[in-house]
N, C-alpha and C positions, 0 to 999 in steps of 0.2 A: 960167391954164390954157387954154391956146389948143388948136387940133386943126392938125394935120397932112394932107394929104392922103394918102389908102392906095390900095392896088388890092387884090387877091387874085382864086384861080380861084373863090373861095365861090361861088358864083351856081345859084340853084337855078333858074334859067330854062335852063338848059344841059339839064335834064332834060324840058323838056316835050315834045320829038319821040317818047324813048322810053313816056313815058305815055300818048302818043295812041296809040303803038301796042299796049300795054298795056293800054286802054281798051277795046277791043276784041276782047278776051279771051271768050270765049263765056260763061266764069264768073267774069268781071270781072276788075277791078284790085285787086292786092295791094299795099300802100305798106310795104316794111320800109325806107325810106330815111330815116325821118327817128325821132329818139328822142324825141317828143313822148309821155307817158303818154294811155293810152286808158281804165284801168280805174278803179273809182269810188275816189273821194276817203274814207278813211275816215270813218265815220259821227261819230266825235268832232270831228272834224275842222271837219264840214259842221254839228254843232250849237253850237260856241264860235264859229265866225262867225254864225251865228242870234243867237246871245245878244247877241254882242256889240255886233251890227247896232242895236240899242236904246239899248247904254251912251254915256255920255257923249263918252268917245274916239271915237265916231264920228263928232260933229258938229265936234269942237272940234280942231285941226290935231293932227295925233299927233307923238311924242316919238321926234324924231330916233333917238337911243340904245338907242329900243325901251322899253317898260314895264318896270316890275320885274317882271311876270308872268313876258315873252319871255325879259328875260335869266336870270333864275330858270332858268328851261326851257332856254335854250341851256346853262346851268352844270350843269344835272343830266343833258342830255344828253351832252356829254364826257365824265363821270365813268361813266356809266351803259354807253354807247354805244364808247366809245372809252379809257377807263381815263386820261384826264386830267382834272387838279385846275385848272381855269382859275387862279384865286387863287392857289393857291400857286407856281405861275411868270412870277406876273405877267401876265397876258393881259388886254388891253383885247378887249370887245365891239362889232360893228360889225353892224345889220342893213343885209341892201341888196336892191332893190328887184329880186329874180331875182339868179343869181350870174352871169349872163353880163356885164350893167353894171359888175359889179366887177372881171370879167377884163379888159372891156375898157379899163376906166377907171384899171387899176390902174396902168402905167407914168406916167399922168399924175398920179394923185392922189400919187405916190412923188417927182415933181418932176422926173422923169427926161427928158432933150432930146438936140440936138443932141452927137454926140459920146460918148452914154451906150450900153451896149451891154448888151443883155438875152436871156441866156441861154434857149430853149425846146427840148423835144423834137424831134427830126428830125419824125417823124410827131405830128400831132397837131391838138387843135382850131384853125378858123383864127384867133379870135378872140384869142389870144394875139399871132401877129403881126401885127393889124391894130392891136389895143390901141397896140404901139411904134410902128406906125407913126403915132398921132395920134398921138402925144406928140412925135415927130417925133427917135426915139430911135433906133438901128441893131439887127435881129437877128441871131442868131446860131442857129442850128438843129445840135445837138450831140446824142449820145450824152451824158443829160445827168447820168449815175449815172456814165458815163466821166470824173471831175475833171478827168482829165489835161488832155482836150481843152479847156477851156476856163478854167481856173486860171492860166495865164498870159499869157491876151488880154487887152490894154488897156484899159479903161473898162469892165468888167465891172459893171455896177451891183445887177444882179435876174437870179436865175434861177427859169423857173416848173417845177414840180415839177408833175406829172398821174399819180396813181396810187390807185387801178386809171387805165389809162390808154383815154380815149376818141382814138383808133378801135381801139389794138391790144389793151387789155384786160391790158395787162403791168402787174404788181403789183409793187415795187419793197421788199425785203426794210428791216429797221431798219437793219443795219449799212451798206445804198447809201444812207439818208435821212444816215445819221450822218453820213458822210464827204463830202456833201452839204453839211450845216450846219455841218461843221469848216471847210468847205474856202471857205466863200462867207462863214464869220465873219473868216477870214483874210485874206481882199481887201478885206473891207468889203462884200460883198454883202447884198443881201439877199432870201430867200429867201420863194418865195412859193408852199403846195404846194394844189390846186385835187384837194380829195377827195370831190367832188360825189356818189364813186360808191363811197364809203369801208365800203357796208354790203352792197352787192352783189360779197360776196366769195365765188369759187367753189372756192376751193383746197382744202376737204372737204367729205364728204359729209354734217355735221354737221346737223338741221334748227335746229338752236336757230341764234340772231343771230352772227354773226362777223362782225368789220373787220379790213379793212386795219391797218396800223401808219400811225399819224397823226405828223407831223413835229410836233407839241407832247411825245411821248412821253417820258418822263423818257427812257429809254434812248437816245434819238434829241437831245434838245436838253437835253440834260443839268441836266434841273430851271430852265430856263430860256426865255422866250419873245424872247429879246434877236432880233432879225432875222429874226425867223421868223412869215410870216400863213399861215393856215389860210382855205382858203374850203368853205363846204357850201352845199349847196341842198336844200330839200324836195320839188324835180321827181321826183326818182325815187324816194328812199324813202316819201314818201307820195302819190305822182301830183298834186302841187300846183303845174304849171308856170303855169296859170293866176293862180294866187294871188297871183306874185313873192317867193316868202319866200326868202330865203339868208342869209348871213351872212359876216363876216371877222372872225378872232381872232386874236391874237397879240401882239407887242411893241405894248405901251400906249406906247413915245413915239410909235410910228408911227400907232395905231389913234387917239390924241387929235385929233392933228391933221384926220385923214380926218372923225373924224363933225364938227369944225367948218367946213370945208368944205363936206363935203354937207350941213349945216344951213340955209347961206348959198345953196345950189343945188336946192334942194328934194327931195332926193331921200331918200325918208321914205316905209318901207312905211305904208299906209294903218291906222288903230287896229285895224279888223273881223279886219283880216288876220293882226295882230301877235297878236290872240288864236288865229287861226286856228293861226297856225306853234307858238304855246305847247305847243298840244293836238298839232298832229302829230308836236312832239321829242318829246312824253311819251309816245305811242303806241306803242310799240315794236312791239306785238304786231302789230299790222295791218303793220308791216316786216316781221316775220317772213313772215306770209300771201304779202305781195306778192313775197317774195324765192321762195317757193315757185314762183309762177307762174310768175316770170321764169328761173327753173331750167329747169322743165321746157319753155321755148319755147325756150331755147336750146339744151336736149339736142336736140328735134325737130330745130332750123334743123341743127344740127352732120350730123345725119343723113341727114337730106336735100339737103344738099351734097354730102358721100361719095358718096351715092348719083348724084348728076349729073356729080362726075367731081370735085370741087374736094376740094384736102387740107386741111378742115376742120378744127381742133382747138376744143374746148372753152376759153374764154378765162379766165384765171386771175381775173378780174374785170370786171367792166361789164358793161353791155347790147347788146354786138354781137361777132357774128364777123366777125372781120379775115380776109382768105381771098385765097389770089392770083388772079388770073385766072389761069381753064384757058387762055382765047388769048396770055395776057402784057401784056393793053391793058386797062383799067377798061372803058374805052368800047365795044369792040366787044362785051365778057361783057354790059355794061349791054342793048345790042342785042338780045343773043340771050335773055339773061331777059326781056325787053319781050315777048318772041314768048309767053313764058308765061304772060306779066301777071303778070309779076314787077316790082319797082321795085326798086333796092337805092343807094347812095350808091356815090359814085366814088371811089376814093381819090384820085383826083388832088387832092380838095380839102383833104386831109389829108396831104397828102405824097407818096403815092408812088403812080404812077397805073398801076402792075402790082397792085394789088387792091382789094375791096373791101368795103365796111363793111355789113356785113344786119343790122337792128337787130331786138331782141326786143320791142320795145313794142307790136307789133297785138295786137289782140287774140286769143286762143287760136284762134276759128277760124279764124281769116286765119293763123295761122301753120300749123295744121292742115295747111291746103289749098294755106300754100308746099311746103312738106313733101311732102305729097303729090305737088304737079307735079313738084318737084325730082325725085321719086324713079321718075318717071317717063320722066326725059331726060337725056338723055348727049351735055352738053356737049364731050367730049371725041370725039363722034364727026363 
């Protein structure tokens, strides 16, 4: 497994002219640019890594595959979380060290190269196609719930599935995952859906837990994990980006191989932590808490864009509104939010650089007092 050289526009140095300007803000800088959690770590969470920091698994190398504790934990939380029976469709367990290592590792650890072409969202995270591009695989940026488009391109090997979807927040129904997994079982694909965001569902107004439809769903992969990985992370449902806890599930021929590989490359969440991630699948409740907060900062953000001139909608999923520019340029809106001390992400790093991505992870009063200034200025004038 060798790397490839990549480029992309990712580059968060692009933004420090407008944060100087920013900085200078009479009432400071606002950072809604980046989805990093700010708020505490639940208390279960913070006392299974206490414990564990003592047990044995802490001195002695940790178990690739994760303990029986984690997997126990990952199995109860699909069933619990998500209404899948890991076991009964066959699903091998995979933990990994944050789930961005495994987005972007996954065209490689899949065997995919020169010649192989891997289907992604038009919009969407960049780390998908940099992943192909170390593998040194070709992309393809499609309408990816559109089969047509991409169902009889050549060397089709992997398509990534992102739903809820970061940056646009589009939630992908069961019957698009189906035809999906028909249609990529048909070529010999295989499919790979990145649901990192699978509990920050906003589609009702329900407060109890709701998800997404997960591509393992009986109705979706028809009692079967044949070609099909699941990735999660506990970045966002339990603010554990520090931690690195995620995971990949799905077809056990594909998931065996991977954890012997990364056995052989060291890449093994730490023991403390593996207890850690146990406690935050079982947690649910404190997901629920933190799904609350994240509601209500993005009703604010929705609002206080309207109010500045942008056609805000509330996003059927995830943690950021997708929003055009009022000027039609990322860049120039990035500008003139800077005048506010405002920060917001470009789209251009996501695809499309007529809008942009304002994330819900500061903390309440920084979203507050976006809100506020927002609703103070008319962009449009």
């Amino acid at each position: 497994m060798g790397f490839a050289p990549f480029n992309t526009p990712y580059d968060w140095s692009r933004l420090s002219a407008a944060k100087a300007v920013a900085a200078q803000h009479p009432d400071g800088m606002i950072d809604l640019s980046i989805g990093s959690p700010v708020d505490d770590v639940p208390a279960s969470v913070r006392t299974a890594l206490a414990d564990a920091s003592d047990d044995p698994n802490a001195y002695g190398y940790p178990v690739t595959r994760g303990t029986t504790q984690l997997r126990e934990a990952i199995t109860r939380w699909f069933s619990k979380a998500r209404g899948v029976e890991l076991e009964a469709i066959g699903a091998g367990i995979c933990p990994t060290v944050g789930s961005k290592e495994g987005v972007a590792l996954m065209a490689s650890l899949l065997g995919l190269g020169h010649g192989d072409v891997v289907v992604q969202p038009r919009i969407s995270y960049p780390t998908y196609e940099i992943g192909t591009q170390l593998a040194g695989a070709q992309t393809l940026k499609a309408d990816v719930a559109d089969v047509a488009s991409w169902e009889h391109v050549p060397g089709v090997k992997m398509i990534w599935v992102n739903s809820p979807s970061n940056p646009t927040g589009e939630v992908l129904t069961a019957a698009q995952l189906r035809a999906i997994v028909d249609t990529a079982r048909r070529i010999g694909a295989v499919v790979v859906s990145d649901e990192c965001y699978a509990l920050m569902d906003w589609r009702s107004d329900v407060p109890e837990l709701t998800a997404t439809d997960c591509i393992l769903n009986n109705d979706v992969c028809e009692g079967s994990a044949k070609g099909l990985l699941c990735l999660y992370s506990l970045s966002k449902q339990s603010n554990m980006a520090g931690y690195r806890t995620a995971l990949i599930v799905g077809d056990n021929a594909i998931v065996a191989p991977m954890l012997e590989t990364r056995k052989q490359i060291g890449q093994i969440i730490p023991g403390p932590s593996q207890a850690a991630m146990a406690a935050g699948l079982d947690d649910l409740d404190s997901v629920i808490a933190q799904r609350s907060r994240y509601r209500e900062r993005l009703e604010l953000l929705v609002d206080g864009l309207r109010a500045a001139g942008y056609e805000a909608e509330m996003p059927e999923g995830a943690l950021y509104v997708w929003v055009k520019a009022v000027s039609g340029d990322c860049w120039t809106d990035i500008d003139a939010l800077a005048r506010l001390g405002i920060i917001v992400s470009p789209g251009e790093f996501y695809g499309d650089k007529e809008y942009l991505r304002v994330s819900a992870t500061a903390g309440d009063a920084a979203v507050s007092a976006a809100a506020e200034r927002l609703a103070h200025a008319d962009l449009n004038r």
